[in-house]
Structure formats: structure tokens, C-alpha cells
C-alpha positions in Angstrom: -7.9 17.4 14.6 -6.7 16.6 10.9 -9.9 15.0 9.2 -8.9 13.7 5.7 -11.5 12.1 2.7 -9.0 9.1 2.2 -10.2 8.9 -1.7 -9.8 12.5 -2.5 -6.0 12.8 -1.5 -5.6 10.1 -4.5 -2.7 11.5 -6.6 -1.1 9.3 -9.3 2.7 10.0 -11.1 3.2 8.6 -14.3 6.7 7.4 -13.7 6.4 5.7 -10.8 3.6 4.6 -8.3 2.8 7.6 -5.6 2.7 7.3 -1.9 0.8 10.2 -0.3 1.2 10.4 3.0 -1.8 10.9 5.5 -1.0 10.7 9.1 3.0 9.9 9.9 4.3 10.1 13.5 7.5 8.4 15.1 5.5 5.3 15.7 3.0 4.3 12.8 2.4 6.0 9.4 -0.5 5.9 7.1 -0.2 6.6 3.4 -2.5 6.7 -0.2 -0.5 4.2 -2.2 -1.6 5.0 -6.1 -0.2 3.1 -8.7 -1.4 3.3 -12.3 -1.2 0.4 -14.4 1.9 -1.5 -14.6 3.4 0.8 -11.7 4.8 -1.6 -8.6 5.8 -1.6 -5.2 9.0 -3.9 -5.7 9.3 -6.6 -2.9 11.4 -5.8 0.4 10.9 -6.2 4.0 11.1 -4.4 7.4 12.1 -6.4 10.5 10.2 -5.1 13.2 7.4 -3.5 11.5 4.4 -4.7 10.5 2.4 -3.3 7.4 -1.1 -3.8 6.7 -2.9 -3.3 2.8 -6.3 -2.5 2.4 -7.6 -1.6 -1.3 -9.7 1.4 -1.8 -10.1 0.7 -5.6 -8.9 -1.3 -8.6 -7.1 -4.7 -8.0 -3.6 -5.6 -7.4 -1.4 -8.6 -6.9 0.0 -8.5 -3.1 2.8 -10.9 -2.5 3.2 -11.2 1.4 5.7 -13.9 2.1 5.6 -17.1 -0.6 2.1 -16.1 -1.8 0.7 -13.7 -4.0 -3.3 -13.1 -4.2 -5.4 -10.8 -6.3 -6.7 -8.3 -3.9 -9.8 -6.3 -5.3 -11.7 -3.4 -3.3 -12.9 -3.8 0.4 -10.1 -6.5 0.7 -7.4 -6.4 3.4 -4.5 -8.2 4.5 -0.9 -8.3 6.5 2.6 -8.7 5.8 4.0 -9.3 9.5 7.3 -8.1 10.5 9.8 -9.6 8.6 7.9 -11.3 6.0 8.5 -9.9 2.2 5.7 -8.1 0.8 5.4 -5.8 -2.6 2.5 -5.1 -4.6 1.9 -4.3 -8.4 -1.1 -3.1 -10.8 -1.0 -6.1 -13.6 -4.3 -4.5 -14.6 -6.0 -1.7 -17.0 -7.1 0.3 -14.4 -6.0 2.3 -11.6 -5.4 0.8 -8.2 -5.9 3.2 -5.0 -4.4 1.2 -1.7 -4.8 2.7 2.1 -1.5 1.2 4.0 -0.8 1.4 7.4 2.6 0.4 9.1 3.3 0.2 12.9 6.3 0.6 14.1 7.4 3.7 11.7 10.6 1.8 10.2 13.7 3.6 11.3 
């Protein structure tokens, strides 16, 4: 059984933000999204798949459809299939996500 501290597999790039990968099988995945500041996730979408953000540490704006809220620590949300979603660090400070998407995108 793989048992993982979520915080400690944190590992940021300074070119571009840094998705570590936890769990990943052919159905779901579950990665360590680290983006330093200014680093995004550009906005896109996967029909079929639902993906769901929850932030570790930092804040972040999450866009998920026509809105875009300021997500800060112990906050969660979900961009349903289909929906655009993207993220980006318009802070100081390092922002540390936990995302989970079901099905695995083809």
C-alpha cells in the first residue's frame, strides 16, 4: 500500500508551475499542483472528466466556468465535465493545490 505525506511531495519549477503526480491509474489520477508566484494553469477543458481543486497552501484565483474566486487553504471546489477551469498564483507567495480528476482523460 503506497502511503504518501501530500505536503512533503511539494516540488516547485521556476519556469513553469509543477504537477507531481501521486496516485494515477486508468481511471482517476491525483496530483501536487505547485505553482510559484505568477506561475498558471492556463484555462482548458475535458469533456467527460470531472476535476476537483482543493488548496493545501497559499491562495490562487480558480476560474471554473464564467467565475473566478480566490481560493485560500482548506477551500475546495469542482470544475464538472466540460466546464473550463484553470488556475493561477496572482500572489507573493507559493500556492500548493491537491487535484483529483475522475475519469483519467484519454
Amino acid at each position: 500500500m503506497k502511503v504518501l505525506k501530500v505536503r512533503d511531495q511539494a516540488a516547485f519549477k521556476t519556469e513553469k508551475m509543477n504537477k507531481v503526480s501521486l496516485f494515477d491509474t486508468d481511471r482517476f489520477f491525483c496530483d501536487v499542483y505547485c505553482l510559484e508566484p505568477g506561475q498558471a494553469q492556463k484555462v482548458h477543458a475535458h469533456e467527460g472528466s470531472d476535476k476537483i481543486y482543493y488548496v493545501l497552501e497559499g491562495k490562487g484565483r480558480v476560474t471554473v466556468g464564467t467565475e473566478e474566486k480566490e481560493m485560500s487553504a482548506d477551500e475546495i471546489t469542482l470544475a464538472p465535465s466540460g466546464e473550463e477551469h484553470g488556475v493561477v498564483n496572482h500572489t507573493d507567495r507559493r500556492l500548493v493545490m491537491l487535484v483529483f480528476m475522475a475519469p483519467k482523460p484519454q
